[in-house]
C-alpha positions in Angstrom: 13.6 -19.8 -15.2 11.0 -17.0 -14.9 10.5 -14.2 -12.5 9.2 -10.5 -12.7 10.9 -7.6 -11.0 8.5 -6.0 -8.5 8.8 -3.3 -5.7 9.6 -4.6 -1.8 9.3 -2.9 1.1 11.0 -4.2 4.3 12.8 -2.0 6.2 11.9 2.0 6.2 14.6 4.7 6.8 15.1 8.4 5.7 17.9 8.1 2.9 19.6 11.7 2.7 19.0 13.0 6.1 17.8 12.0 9.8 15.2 14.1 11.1 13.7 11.8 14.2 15.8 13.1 17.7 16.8 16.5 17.2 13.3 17.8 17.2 12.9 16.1 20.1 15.5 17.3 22.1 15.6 20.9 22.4 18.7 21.2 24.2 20.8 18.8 21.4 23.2 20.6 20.0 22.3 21.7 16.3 24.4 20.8 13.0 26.5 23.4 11.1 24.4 24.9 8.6 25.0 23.8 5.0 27.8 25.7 2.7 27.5 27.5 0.0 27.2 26.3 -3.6 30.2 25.6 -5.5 31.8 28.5 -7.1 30.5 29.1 -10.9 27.3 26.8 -10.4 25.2 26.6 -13.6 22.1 28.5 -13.0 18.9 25.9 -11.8 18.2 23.4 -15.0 14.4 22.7 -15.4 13.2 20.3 -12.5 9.5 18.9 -11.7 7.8 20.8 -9.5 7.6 24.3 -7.9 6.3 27.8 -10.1 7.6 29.1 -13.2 10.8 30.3 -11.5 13.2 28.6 -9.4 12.1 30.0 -5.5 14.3 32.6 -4.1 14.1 32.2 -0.7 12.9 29.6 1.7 9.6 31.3 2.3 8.9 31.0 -0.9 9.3 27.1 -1.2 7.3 27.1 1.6 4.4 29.0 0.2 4.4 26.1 -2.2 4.8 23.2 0.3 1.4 24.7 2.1 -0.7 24.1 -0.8 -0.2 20.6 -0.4 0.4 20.2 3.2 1.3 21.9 6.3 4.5 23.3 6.6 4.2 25.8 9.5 7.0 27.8 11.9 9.6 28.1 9.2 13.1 28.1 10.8 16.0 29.2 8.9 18.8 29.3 11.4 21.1 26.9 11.9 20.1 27.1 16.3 16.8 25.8 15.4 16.0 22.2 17.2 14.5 20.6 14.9 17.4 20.6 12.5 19.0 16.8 12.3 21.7 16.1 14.1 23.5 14.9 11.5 22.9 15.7 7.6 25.0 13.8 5.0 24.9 17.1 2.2 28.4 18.3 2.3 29.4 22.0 1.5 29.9 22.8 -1.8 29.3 19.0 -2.9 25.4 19.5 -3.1 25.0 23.1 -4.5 22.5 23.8 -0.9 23.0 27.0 -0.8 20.6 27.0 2.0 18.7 25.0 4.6 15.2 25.6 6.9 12.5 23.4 8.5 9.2 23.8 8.6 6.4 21.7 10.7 3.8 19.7 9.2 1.4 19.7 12.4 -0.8 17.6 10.5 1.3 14.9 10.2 3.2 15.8 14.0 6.7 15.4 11.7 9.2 18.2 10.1 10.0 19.0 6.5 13.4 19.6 5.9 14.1 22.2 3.0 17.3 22.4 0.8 17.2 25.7 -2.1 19.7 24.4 -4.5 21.5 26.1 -6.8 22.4 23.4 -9.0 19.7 20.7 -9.4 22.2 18.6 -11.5 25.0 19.1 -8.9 22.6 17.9 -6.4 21.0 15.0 -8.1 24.6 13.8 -8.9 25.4 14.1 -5.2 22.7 12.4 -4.1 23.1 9.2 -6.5 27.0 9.1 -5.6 25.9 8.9 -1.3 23.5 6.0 -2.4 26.1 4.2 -4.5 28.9 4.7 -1.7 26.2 3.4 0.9 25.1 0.4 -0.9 28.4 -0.3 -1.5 29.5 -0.4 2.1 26.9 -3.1 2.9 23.2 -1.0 3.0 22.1 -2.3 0.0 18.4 -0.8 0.8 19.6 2.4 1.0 17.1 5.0 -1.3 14.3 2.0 -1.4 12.2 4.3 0.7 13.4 7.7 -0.3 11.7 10.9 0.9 13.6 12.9 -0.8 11.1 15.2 -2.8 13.1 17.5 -5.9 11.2 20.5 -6.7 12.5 23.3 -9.1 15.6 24.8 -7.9 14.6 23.2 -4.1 14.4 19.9 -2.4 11.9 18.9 0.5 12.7 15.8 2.8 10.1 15.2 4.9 9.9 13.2 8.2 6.6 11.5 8.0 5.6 9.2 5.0 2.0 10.6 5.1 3.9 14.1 4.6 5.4 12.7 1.6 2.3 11.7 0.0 0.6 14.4 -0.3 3.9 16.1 -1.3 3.8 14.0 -4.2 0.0 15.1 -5.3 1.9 18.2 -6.8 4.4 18.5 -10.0 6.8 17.1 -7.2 8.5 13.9 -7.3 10.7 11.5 -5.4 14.2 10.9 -6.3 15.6 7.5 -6.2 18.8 6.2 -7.2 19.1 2.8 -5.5 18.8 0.3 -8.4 16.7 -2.2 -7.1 13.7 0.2 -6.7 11.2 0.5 -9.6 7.7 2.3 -10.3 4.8 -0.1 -10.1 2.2 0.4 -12.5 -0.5 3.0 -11.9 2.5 6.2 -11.2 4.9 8.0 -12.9 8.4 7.3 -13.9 10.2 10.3 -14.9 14.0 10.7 -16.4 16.4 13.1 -13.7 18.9 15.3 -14.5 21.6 12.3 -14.1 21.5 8.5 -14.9 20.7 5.6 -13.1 18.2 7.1 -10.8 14.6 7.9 -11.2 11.5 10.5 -10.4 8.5 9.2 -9.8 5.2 10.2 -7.4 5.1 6.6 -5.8 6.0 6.3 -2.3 7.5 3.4 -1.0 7.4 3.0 3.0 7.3 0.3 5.5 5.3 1.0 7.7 2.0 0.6 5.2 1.4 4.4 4.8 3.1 5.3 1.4 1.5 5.0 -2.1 -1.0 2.7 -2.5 0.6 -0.3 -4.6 -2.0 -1.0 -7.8 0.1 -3.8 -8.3 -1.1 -5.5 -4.9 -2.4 -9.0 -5.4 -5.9 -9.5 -4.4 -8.4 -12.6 -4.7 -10.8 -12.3 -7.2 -13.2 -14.9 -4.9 -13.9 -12.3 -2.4 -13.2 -9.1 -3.8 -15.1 -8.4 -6.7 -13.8 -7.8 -10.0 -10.2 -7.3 -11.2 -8.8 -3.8 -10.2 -6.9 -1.5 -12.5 -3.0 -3.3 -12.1 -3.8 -6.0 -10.6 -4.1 -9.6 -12.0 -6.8 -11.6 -12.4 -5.2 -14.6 -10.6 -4.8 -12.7 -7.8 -0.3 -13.0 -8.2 2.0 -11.6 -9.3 4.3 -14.4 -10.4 6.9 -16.1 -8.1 10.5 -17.0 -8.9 11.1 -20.0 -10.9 13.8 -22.5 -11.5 14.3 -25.7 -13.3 17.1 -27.3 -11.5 19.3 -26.4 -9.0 21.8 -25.1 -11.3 19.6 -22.7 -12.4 18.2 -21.5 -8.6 21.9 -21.0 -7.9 22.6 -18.4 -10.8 19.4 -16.7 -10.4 20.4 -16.1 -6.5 24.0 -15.7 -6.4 26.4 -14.0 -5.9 24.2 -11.0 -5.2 21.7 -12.2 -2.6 23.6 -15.4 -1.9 27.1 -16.2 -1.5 26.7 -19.6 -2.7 31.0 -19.3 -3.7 30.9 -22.3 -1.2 28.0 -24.8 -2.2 27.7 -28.7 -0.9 24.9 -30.4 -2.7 24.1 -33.0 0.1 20.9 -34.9 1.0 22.4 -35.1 4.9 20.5 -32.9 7.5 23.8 -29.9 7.8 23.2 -26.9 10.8 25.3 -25.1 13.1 24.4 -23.5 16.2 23.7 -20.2 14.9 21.8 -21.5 11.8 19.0 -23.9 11.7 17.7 -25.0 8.4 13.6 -25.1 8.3 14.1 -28.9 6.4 14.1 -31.0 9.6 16.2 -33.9 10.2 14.0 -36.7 8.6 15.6 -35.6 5.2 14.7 -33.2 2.1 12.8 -36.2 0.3 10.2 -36.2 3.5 9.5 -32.7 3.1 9.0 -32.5 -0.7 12.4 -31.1 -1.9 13.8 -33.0 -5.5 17.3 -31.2 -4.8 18.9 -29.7 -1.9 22.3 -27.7 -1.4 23.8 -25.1 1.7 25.8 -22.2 0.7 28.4 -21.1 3.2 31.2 -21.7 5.3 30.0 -24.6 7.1 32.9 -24.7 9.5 35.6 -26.7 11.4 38.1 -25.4 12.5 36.3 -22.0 12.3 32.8 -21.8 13.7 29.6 -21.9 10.6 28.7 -19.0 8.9 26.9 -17.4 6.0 24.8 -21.1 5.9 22.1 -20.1 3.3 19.6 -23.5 1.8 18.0 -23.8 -1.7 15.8 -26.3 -2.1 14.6 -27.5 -5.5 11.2 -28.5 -4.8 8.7 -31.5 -6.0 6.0 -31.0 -3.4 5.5 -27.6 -2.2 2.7 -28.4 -0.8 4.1 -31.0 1.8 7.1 -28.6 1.9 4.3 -25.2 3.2 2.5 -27.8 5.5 5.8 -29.4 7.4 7.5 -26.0 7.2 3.7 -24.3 8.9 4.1 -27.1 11.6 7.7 -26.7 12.5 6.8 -22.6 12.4 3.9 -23.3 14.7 6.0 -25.1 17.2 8.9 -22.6 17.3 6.1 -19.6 17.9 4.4 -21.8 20.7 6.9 -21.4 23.5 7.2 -17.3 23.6 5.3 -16.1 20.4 8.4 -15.4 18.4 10.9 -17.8 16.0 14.2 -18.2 17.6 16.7 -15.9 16.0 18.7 -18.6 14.6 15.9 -20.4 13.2 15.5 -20.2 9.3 12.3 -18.7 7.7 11.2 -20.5 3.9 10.8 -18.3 1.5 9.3 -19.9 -1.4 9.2 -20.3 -6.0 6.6 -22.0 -7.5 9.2 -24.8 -7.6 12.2 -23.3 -5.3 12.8 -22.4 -2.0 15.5 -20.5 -0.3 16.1 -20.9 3.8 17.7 -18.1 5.8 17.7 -16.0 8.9 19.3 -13.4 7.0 17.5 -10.4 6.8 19.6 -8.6 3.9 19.2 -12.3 2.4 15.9 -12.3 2.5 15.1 -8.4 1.5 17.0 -9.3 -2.2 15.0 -12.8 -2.2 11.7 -10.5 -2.0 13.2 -9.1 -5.5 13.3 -11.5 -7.7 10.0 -12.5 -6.4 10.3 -15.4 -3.4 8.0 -14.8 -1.0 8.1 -16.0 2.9 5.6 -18.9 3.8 4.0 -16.9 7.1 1.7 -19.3 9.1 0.9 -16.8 12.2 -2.2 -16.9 13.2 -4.0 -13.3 12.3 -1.2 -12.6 10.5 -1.7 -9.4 7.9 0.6 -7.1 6.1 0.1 -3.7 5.6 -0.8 -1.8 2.5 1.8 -1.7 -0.1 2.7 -5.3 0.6 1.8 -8.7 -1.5 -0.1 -11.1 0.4 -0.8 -13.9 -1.3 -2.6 -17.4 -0.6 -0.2 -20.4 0.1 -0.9 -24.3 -0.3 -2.0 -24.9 3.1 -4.7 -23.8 5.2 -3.7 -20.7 7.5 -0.4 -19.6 6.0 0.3 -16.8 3.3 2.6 -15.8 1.1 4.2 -12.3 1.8 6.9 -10.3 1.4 6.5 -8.3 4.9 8.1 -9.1 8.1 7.0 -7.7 11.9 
């Protein structure tokens, strides 16, 4: 069994605060203003970014944000509209020991700005919310992090774009969610606590974060190998050599397989429909074949997952791009209950999971996509499959 860790992007969200309505509304009500710091704080400990000195006021850390980007009509009281509704730093918990927002009218999106007493305090905050988040189910949560730690201050900006050139400074993106790590071609810098990480890559979904080096390409049409990227235009794929070992490398993190039936009959439910059609695994290319889940009886199905040891993945990309074909011909979209394959060089998983399929992307299965026109965005691997108008990618509309 071989596979290489790599980034994923598939669903974008704002990991310490949400910035979208209330600037939008400027009659919604406006959140209480952040507390004080913790009596006794340790004075600021050294932290990328910022001057010489720890800023002493908001209008200093925005003096710095401007040289970067804009950051203009700095509002510092807790009235002002564009302030989130809701923020998740708690009084006392963070060491904020106060809160502003700035516009970056470039970008048409705010920059929320925290001056912190405590950088440690804050840091530590912030990787115990991700690690309380994850474990109530959101296991993206931090993936996409805009939260931006500067010396004695910490900017959280609404726009990705914003971010970016944020991150052109000393400044860096903390990122405590263990699944996310630096592809090659940024920086990786050790925090102020464990487990997380600083680092000047973006990660986004919608395509306008960091560009990813590590982005496949095809040396047939463009041109000579590029700086982190490989020559055979992939980055690997996940790998097992029986079905043994594709069980262990999926479960019981991405796949409850605690209930597995290795079966060669055709097994769906209502509410899950297996990409392997009826006319058995054999007829599509799959060696071995098992369904993880509760596949029901007196209870209705649920959880139904597929791996598929796999023989012929060629026959398995070009039956699997047929059935696809047919499901997208009657409205232009798959039916919700309808599987999608994500493929190994020898595996394949099928699920209509989306937090399934989002740890699948990890440990490097990507999802055979056969729409015609079909591109991801930057940041994104897109890769060649074995039939003719599909691809390999670990991006979904």
């Amino acid at each position: 069994m071989r596979f290489k860790r790599i980034l994923t992007a598939t669903a974008a969200l704002v990991p310490l605060i949400t910035l979208a309505t209330a600037c939008e509304d400027p009659d919604r009500a406006a959140p209480r203003p952040a507390g004080p710091a913790a009596a006794g704080a340790a004075p600021a400990p050294a932290a990328p970014g910022g001057t010489d000195r720890a800023p002493a006021s908001l209008a200093e850390v925005q003096a710095y944000l401007q040289k970067f980007t804009s950051c203009e009509r700095l509002g510092t009281g807790p009235n002002d509209s564009r302030l989130p509704a809701t923020d998740d730093t708690k009084d006392g918990d963070w060491a904020v020991t106060g809160r502003g927002v700035c516009t970056d009218v470039k970008r048409h999106g705010e920059i929320l700005i925290y001056l912190v007493s405590d950088m440690k305090t804050f840091q530590q905050a912030y990787y115990d919310h991700t690690m309380k988040e994850i474990g109530e189910g959101n296991g993206e949560f931090g993936i996409f992090s805009r939260t931006i730690v500067g010396k004695g201050f910490v900017a959280v900006p609404a726009k990705t774009g914003t971010a970016v050139d944020l991150v052109a400074s000393d400044l860096r993106v903390l990122t405590c969610n263990p699944g996310f790590s630096v592809p090659a071609g940024y920086k990786k810098e050790k925090p102020l606590v464990d487990h997380c990480g600083l680092t000047d890559f973006v990660s986004s979904k919608d395509g306008e974060g960091s560009r990813n080096l590590e982005v496949p390409h095809d040396p047939s049409t463009e041109g000579a190998e590029k700086p982190g990227q490989p020559a055979t235009g992939s980055l690997g794929l996940a790998s097992a050599g029986s079905l043994a070992e594709l069980k262990k490398l999926v479960s019981p993190h991405t796949v409850d397989c605690t209930s597995m039936a290795v079966t060669d009959e055709h097994v769906e439910s209502i509410d899950y429909q297996p990409v392997v059609g009826r006319e058995g695994p054999r007829a599509w290319g799959v060696r071995e074949r098992a369904v993880c889940g509760q596949l029901g009886g007196a209870q209705r199905a649920h959880d139904l997952n597929w791996l598929d040891t796999v023989s012929d993945m060629k026959t398995l990309q070009s039956r699997a791009k047929a059935a696809q074909l047919a499901d997208l011909a009657d409205d232009g979209r798959l039916r919700a209950t309808a599987s999608k394959l994500l493929v190994g060089t020898d595996v394949a998983v099928e699920s209509n999971n989306k937090d399934v399929r989002f740890g699948l992307y990890q440990l490097q299965f990507l999802y055979l996509n056969c729409e015609t026109g079909f591109t991801a965005p930057a940041g994104y691997r897109l890769e060649r499959a074995q039939v003719e108008g599909c691809v390999l990618t670990n991006f979904e509309r």
